[in-house]
N, C-alpha and C positions, 0 to 999 in steps of 0.2 A: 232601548237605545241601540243595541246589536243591531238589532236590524234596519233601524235607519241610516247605519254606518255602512252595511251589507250594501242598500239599495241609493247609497251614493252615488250620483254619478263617475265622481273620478277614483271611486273603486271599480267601475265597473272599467275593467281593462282590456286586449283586444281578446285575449284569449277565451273571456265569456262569449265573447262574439262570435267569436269565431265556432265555438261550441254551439250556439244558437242557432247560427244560419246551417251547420252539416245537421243537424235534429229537423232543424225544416226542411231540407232537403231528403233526409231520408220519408221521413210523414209523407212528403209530396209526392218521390219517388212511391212508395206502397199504394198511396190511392191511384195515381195513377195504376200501376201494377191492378190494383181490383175496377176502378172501371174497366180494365181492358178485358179481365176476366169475366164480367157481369154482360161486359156484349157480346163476348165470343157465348158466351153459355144462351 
């Protein structure tokens, strides 16, 4: 039951979000960084 309190929507509040989208953005940020790396090489 914890957890389907957890993955409630309106627990889910901006600050998860906001958490979520800088993690995808670094992810994206790095790959980007190793293709750049994998053409130059």
């Amino acid at each position: 039951m914890t957890q389907f309190q957890r993955l409630d929507p309106s627990h889910f509040g901006l600050k998860q979000l906001i958490g979520v989208i800088a993690i995808a953005k670094i992810i994206s940020s790095r790959l980007i960084g190793w293709m750049q790396m994998i053409k130059g090489g």
